[in-house]
Structure formats: structure tokens, C-alpha cells
C-alpha atoms as one frame of an Amber mdcrd trajectory, in Angstrom:
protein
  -7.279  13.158 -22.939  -7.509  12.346 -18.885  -6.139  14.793 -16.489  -4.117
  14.255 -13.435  -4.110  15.246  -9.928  -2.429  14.012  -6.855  -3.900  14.060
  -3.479  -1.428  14.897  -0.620  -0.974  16.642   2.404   2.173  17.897   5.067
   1.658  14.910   6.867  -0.294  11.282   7.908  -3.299  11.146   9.183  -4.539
  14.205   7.608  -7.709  13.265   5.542  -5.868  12.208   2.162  -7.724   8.874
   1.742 -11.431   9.607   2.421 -10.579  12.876  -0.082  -9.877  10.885  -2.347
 -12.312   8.287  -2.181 -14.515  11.028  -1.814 -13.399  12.719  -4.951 -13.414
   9.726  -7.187 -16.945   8.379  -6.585 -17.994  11.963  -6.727 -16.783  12.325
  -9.927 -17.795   8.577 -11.236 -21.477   9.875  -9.673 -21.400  12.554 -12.642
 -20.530   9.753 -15.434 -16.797  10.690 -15.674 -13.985   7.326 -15.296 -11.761
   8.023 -12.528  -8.430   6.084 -12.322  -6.890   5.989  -8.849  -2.950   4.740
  -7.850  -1.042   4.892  -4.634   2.170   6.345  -4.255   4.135   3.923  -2.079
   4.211   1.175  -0.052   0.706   0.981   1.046  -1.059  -2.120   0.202  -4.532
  -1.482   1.654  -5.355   1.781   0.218  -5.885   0.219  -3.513  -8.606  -1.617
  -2.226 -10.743   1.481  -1.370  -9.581   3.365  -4.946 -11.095  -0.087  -6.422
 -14.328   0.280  -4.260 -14.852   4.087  -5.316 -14.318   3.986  -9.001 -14.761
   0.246 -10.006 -11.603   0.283 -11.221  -8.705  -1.797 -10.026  -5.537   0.764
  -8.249  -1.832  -0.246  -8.149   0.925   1.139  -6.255   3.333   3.542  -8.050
   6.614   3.508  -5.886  10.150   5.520  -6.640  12.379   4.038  -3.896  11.244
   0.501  -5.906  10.532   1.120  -9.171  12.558   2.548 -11.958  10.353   4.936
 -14.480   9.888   2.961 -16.982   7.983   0.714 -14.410   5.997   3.837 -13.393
   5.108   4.531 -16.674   3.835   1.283 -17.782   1.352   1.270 -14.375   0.156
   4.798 -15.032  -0.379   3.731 -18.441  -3.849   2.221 -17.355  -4.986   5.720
 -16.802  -5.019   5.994 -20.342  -8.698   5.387 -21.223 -10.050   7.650 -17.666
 -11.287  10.839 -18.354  -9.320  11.818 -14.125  -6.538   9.899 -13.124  -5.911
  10.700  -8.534  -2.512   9.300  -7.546  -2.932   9.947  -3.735   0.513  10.261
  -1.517   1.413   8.157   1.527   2.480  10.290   4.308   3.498  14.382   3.774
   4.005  15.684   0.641   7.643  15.453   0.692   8.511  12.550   3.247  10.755
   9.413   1.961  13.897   8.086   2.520  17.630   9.611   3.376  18.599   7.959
   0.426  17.850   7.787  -3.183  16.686   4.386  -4.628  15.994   3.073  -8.326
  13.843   6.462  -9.689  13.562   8.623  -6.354  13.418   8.397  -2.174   9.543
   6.925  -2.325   8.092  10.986  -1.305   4.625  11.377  -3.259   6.632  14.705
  -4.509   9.055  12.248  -6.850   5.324  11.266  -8.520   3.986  14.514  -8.997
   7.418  15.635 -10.517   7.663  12.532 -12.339   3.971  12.661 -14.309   3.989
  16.551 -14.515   0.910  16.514 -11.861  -0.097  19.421 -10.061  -0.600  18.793
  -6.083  -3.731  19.423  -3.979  -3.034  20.229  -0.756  -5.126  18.436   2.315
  -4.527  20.270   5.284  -6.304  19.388   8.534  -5.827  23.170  10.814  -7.122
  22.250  13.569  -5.057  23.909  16.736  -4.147  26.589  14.606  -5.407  29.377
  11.880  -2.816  31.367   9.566  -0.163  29.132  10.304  -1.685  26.580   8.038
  -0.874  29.075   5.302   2.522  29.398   5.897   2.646  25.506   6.046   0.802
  25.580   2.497   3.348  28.061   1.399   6.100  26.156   2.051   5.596  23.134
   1.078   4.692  25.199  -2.722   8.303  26.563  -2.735  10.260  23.806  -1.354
  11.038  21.649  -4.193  10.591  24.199  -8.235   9.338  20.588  -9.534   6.319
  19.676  -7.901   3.282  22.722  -8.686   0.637  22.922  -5.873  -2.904  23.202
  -7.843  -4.547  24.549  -4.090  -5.445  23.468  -0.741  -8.664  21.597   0.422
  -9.166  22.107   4.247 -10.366  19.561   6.576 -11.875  19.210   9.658 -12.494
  22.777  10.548 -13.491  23.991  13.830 -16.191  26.886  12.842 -16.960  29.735
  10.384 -14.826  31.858  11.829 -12.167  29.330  11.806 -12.874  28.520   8.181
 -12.517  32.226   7.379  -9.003  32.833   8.790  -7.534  30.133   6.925  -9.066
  31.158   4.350  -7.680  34.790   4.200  -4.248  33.772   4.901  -4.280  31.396
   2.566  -5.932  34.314  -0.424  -3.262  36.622   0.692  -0.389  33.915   0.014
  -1.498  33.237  -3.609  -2.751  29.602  -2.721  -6.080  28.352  -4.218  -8.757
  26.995  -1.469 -10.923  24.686  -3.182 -13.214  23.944  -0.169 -13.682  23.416
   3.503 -14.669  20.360   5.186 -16.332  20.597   9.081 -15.851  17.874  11.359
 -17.903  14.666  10.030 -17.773  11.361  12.146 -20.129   9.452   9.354 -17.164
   9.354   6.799 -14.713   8.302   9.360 -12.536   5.246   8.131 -12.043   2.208
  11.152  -8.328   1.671  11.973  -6.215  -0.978  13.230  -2.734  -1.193  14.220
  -1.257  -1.777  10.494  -3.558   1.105   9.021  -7.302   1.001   7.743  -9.545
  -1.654   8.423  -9.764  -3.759   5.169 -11.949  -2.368   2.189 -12.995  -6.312
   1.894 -14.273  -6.525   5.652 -16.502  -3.391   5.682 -19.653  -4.971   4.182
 -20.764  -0.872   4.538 -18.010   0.624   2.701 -19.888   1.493  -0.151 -22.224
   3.470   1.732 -19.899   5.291   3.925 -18.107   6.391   0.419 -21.488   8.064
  -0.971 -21.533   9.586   2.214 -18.343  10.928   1.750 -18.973  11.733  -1.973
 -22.040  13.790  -0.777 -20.460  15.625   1.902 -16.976  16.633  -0.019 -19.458
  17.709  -3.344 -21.580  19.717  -0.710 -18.532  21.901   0.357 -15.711  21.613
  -2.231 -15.504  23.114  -5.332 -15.816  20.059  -7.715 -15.063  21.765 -11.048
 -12.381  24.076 -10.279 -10.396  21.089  -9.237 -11.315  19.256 -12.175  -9.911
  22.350 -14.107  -6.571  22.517 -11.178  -5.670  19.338 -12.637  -3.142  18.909
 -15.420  -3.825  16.920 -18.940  -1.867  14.233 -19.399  -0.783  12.060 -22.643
   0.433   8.736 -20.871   3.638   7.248 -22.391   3.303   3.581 -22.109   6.876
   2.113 -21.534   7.969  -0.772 -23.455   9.074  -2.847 -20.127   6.727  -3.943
 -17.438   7.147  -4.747 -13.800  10.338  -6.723 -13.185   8.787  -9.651 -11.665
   8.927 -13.207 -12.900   6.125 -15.289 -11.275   7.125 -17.979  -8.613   5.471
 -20.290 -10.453   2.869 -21.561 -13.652   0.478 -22.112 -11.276   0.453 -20.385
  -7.944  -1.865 -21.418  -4.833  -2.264 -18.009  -3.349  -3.794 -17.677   0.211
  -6.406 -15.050   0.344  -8.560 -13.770   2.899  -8.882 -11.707   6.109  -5.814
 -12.794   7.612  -3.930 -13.261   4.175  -4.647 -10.034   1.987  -1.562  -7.895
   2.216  -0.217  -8.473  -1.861   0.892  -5.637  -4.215  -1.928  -5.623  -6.940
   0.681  -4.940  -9.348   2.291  -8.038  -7.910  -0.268  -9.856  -9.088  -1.078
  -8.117 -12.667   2.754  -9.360 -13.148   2.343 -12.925 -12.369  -0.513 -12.922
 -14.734   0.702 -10.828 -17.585   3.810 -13.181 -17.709   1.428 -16.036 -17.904
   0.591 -18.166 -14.597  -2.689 -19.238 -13.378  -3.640 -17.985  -9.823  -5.989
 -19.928  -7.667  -7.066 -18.947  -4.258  -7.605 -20.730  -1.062  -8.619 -19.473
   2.386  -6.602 -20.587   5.462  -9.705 -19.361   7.340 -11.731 -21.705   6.120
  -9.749 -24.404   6.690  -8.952 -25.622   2.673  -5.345 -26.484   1.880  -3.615
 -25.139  -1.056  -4.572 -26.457  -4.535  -3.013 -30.043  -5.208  -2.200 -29.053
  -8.728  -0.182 -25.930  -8.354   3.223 -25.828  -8.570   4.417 -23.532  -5.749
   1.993 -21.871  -2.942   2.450 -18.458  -1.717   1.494 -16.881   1.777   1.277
 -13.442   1.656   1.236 -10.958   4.843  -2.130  -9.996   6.663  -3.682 -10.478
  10.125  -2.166 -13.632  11.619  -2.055 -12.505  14.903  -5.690 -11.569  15.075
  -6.708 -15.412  13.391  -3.804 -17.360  15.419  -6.459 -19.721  17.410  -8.252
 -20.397  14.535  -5.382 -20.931  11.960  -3.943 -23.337  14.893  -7.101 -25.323
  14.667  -7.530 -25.523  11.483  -5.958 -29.099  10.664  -6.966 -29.447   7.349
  -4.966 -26.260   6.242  -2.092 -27.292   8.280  -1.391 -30.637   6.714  -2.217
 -29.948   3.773   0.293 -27.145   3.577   3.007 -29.568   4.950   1.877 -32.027
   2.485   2.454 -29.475  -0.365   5.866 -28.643   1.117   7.224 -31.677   0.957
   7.570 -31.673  -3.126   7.223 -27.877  -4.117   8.234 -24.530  -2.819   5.938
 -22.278  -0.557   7.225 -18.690   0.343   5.547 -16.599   3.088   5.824 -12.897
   2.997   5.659 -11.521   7.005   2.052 -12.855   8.289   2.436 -15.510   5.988
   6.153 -15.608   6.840   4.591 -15.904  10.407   2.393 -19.039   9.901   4.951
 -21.030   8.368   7.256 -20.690  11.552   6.485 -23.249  14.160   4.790 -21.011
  16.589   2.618 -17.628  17.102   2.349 -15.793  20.329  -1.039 -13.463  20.107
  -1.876 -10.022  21.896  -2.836 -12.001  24.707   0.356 -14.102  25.289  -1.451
 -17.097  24.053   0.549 -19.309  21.934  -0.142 -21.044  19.182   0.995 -23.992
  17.103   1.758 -22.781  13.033   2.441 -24.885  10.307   6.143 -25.852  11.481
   7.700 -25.956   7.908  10.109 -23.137   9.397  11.522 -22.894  12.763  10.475
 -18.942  13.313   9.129 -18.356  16.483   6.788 -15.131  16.395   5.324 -12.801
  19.641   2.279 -10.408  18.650   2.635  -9.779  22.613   5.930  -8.369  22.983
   5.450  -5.334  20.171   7.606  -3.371  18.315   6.950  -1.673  14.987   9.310
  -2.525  12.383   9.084   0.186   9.395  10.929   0.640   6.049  12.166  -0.219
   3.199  14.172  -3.212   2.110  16.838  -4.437  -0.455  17.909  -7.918  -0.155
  20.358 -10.142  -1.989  19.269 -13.706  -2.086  21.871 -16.143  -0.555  19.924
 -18.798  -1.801  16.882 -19.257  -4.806  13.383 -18.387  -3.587  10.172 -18.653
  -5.851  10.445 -16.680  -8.838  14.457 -15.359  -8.116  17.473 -16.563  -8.071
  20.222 -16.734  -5.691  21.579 -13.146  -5.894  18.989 -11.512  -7.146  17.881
  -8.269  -5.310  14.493  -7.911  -4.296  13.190  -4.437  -3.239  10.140  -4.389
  -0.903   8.711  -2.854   2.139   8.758  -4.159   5.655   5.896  -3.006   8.046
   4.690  -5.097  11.239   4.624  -5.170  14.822   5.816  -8.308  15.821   9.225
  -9.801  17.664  11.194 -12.736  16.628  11.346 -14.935  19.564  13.905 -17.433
  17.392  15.285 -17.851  14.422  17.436 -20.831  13.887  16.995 -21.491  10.288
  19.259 -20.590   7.309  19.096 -17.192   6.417  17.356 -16.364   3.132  19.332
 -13.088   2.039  21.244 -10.354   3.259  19.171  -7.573   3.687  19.477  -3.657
   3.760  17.288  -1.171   5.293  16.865   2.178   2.530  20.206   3.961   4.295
  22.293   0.438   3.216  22.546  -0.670   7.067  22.429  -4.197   7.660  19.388
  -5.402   9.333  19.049  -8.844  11.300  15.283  -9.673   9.495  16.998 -12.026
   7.044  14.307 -13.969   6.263  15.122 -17.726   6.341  14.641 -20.914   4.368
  14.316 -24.820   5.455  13.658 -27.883   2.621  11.272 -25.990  -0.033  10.173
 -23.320   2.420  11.072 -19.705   2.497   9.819 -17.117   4.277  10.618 -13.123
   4.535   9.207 -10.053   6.694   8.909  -7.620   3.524   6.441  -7.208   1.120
   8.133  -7.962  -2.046   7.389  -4.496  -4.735   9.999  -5.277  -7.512  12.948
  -6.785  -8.871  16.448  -4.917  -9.679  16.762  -4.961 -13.534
């Protein structure tokens, strides 16, 4: 029977992911099969879990997903001897309001499976405070049970040993204590963690991490802090029909950003998937039936997808009998232009009239339910669609149709409609999963 644990912490930015990655392989290094999932919207993360335990990772999402969703992707976890579902911000963070199963918080997960909680808590700037953080979050919501505390990124001994002491005279369980370590540092970028797929050293640097987290955390006890767990597979499975029977799907550095589960879906309903790279300058497969574009790195790429004619016309070629739908970057590259960092501008694919600037920022954050004015691949015309809408560029112009009425997670109207012109479609969130 596996046991679960999820990783989380009071806030971003804390340690979470290189704990867990950390964790897993560590683990996997003593012959045990470790099942990872994220909780929410992040679709980078399940990369890494894949790279630590050789095990594909899905997102597990409340604000999206209903439980009966949740339950069938947890269900996976059935054959591990640990399943780690590791949060996405602090323990408790989600939305003002409630959507299908919960407000997207890790907390609604750990609740939800019966999990206990391990804390990551990063104290630096302060000592016994980080106790009476620990203790709060413990006895803020009866639900979620905190298993104990790993600390990170401690200053010193004496450091350690505070924390520490606070922490023993609060009840709370401290599994370990992690110094400063650049080696296991993850690279950043503006939309999160460099790509598991573009560090050609990621393997190593999660050994390293492995190595260092077994050398100064307490492997067994929280092996024995986690909970078992009989999975209940659920008789209904993502609510996602696939766009097509045959789907062109661009994939590579600047085209990445797709919910695994997303694609488990298409699949387990029956379509055939085949890949092309924009990068490389090959057009979508002449036999599919509808091409999809998913979100990435356009603006880092927008020179080179501009020169790139063979991609270009072969995508307008496709477009002129069968649908393509672009999902933000890919939303991006079907407009008719790109501005970059730089204020360069660049010719896209023109099947859309969008107008994009990478130079004039502005983060755009949050979740999204639209209702379809209008059929897009895979949904029909009033269908809603939750997803997740993260970026930083501007529209410069807009002067398509609009796709869908869309709603940010407090039900205000927001003006990223998405848009639509002869067989293309295009939106700036991620789609997770259909109302049922």
C-alpha cells in the first residue's frame, strides 16, 4: 500500500521543488517507486517530478477539477510504494472564490487525499518566529494535519538550533536542516524554472540534491510522517474531448507549456498525437486533422520563428482546410505580429490579427472560466472551459472576433477574450478542464 505526503511551505519561493525532487530520487536511489503530482496550475514543475522518479507527473487542480477528476489522476499512484503531491505557492493560498472541488490552495489536496503536510520553511531573517509561522499554519484549517517541518537555507548552527527549540517546544516535528547550497540551485526565467527539457545537466544537479537533502534530513522518519493511502479510482476521467483524431502538436523550447494530463486525455479518448518543432522549421503534419499551438517561449524565439518560412506557410497552408488553436505563446504566433524584449518586431504567422509586445510588460495571473461564443477544437459553442492564464505580454490589437466571454476566478469580466478568424482560434489560458 503507497503512502502519501505533500510538500508545501507558507509561501513561493521557499525551496518546495528542489525538496521534492530531492526527496523522490532519494528515495528511487534506495529501490522504492516514487509517484510525484502538482497541485495547481503549474505546467513546468511535472517535468522535473518526471526527471527524478522516471515516472510521468500530472497536475491535480481544485479550482478546475471536480474530485472525481482528482481521483482518477491520483489513481496512478496506485502501484508506488510514496506518492509527493508538492503545493504551488503557501500552504493555504488560492482564490477568493470557490470553484468546481475547492479555491486551487495545496491545503484543498491534502484535505482531499487525507495527506499529512511537510512543512518547508526557509528562516532566514529570523529564528523563533518561524515557529510561530509553523504553528499557525498547523491550526488554521482542523482538515489539513502537518506531518513536521524541514528547514532550509539556514544561516549557522546556532541559527539551526533556535529554530529548532522553538519549533520542539511548539509540538512540531523537524525532520532536518538544510545550509545554504548554490550547487542544487534551480535556473529561473521570467515564467518560473528554466525547462527540465533544456538543462542537459538536470540529472546531475538532482543527485546532487538527493545527496545533500539524505545527508541532513531525516529520510525515514518522513517516510513513516507520511500517511497510507488506498487510492479510489473514479469511474470518470478528465473532461476533455480531444480537438481532433489526429492532432499536429507543436513541441519544443518555445512550444512546451501543455497540461500532461491534457495530453493523457486526448490519448485515452483515442487520437493520435504527432509532434513537430516550429524551431526547426517543419510545418505541421499534412495528415492531421486539426494542429494545436500550445504556450511557451515565443518571445525569446521571435527572430527565428519569423524566419522560419517553411513553418509559416505551411501552417497557413494547414489553416486554410482545418482548425488550428493556439493557447497564449502559441496564441501569440498565430497573430500577425510579435514585438520582443528588445522592441524588435516580428512578422507571425498572420492567420489572426493579434498584435503582441514582449516589450511593454505586464504580468497577467489567474484563473479563467470562459463560455465559448463560438466552437473551438474539441468544444462547442457554450461550453465552459476552465484554465489558467499566466504571461507577461500586452495586446497591442485585437480586431478579430472574440472567442468567448471570459471570467477571472472572482466572476469579473476580463477583456483577454481570445479571438477566432476562418479555422483559427487562439486564447491566452492554458486550457485544465472542461465543466461537466
Amino acid at each position: 500500500m503507497p503512502v502519501g505526503l505533500v510538500i508545501s511551505a507558507p509561501a513561493s519561493g521557499v525551496g518546495k521543488t528542489t525538496l521534492t525532487l530531492a526527496l523522490a530520487r532519494a528515495w528511487r536511489n534506495r529501490g522504492l517507486n516514487v509517484q510525484c503530482f502538482k497541485s495547481g496550475p503549474d505546467y513546468i514543475d511535472p517535468a522535473f517530478h518526471a526527471a527524478a522518479t522516471g515516472r510521468a507527473s500530472v497536475n491535480v487542480d481544485s479550482w478546475a477539477m471536480d474530485r472525481a477528476t482528482i481521483s482518477h489522476l491520483v489513481s496512478r499512484g496506485a502501484d508506488a510504494d510514496v506518492v509527493l503531491a508538492e503545493g504551488s505557492m503557501g500552504l493555504f493560498d488560492g482564490v477568493a472564490a470557490r470553484g468546481v472541488s475547492g479555491t486551487g490552495a495545496t491545503a484543498d489536496i491534502a484535505e482531499m487525499l487525507g495527506w499529512p503536510v511537510l512543512l518547508v520553511i526557509d528562516p532566514s531573517g529570523q529564528a523563533q518566529t518561524a515557529a510561530a509561522i509553523a504553528a499557525g499554519l498547523r491550526d488554521y484549517r482542523p482538515g489539513v494535519r502537518l506531518a513536521g517541518v524541514a528547514l532550509n537555507r539556514v544561516a549557522s548552527q546556532r541559527h539551526e538550533d533556535l529554530v529548532r527549540r522553538a519549533l520542539d517546544d511548539a509540538g512540531i516535528a523537524v525532520f532536518g536542516a538544510l545550509p545554504r547550497h548554490a550547487e542544487i540551485n534551480l535556473p529561473k526565467r521570467h515564467l518560473g524554472l528554466v525547462q527540465a527539457e533544456e538543462q542537459a545537466e538536470i540529472g546531475k544537479l538532482i543527485d546532487e540534491a538527493a545527496r545533500f537533502v539524505a545527508e541532513h534530513v531525516d529520510l525515514d522518519a518522513v517516510l513513516r510522517s507520511a500517511a497510507s493511502w488506498s487510492p479510489q479510482p473514479a469511474a470518470n476521467g478528465v473532461n476533455v474531448t480531444p480537438p481532433g483524431q489526429r492532432i499536429a502538436l507543436a513541441r519544443d523550447a518555445a512550444f512546451s507549456f501543455v497540461y500532461p494530463h491534457m495530453l493523457e486525455a486526448w490519448r485515452a479518448a483515442g487520437a493520435d498525437i504527432s509532434t513537430f518543432s516550429p524551431l526547426a522549421d517543419e510545418a505541421p503534419d499534412a495528415s492531421a486533422d486539426v494542429c494545436w499551438l500550445p504556450g511557451g517561449y515565443p518571445e525569446l524565439h521571435a527572430g527565428k520563428i519569423a524566419a522560419n518560412a517553411r513553418f509559416r506557410s505551411g501552417l497557413r497552408a494547414f489553416a486554410e482546410t482545418r482548425p488550428v488553436h493556439g493557447e497564449c505563446g502559441g496564441y501569440m504566433v498565430l497573430g500577425t505580429a510579435l514585438t520582443d524584449a528588445d522592441g524588435v518586431c516580428h512578422e507571425m504567422a498572420g492567420l489572426l490579427g493579434l498584435e503582441t509586445s514582449f516589450a511593454k510588460r505586464r504580468m497577467h495571473l489567474g484563473y479563467r472560466l470562459a463560455e465559448l461564443a463560438a466552437p473551438m477544437p474539441g468544444h462547442r459553442a457554450g461550453a465552459r472551459l476552465r484554465g489558467h492564464e499566466f504571461h507577461y505580454s500586452t495586446i497591442a490589437a485585437q480586431p478579430d472576433t472574440p472567442l468567448a466571454v471570459v471570467h477571472d476566478a472572482t466572476g469579473a469580466v476580463i477583456a483577454e477574450t481570445g479571438s477566432r478568424r476562418g479555422n483559427a482560434t487562439g486564447t491566452f489560458f492554458h486550457l485544465i478542464a472542461e465543466d461537466r
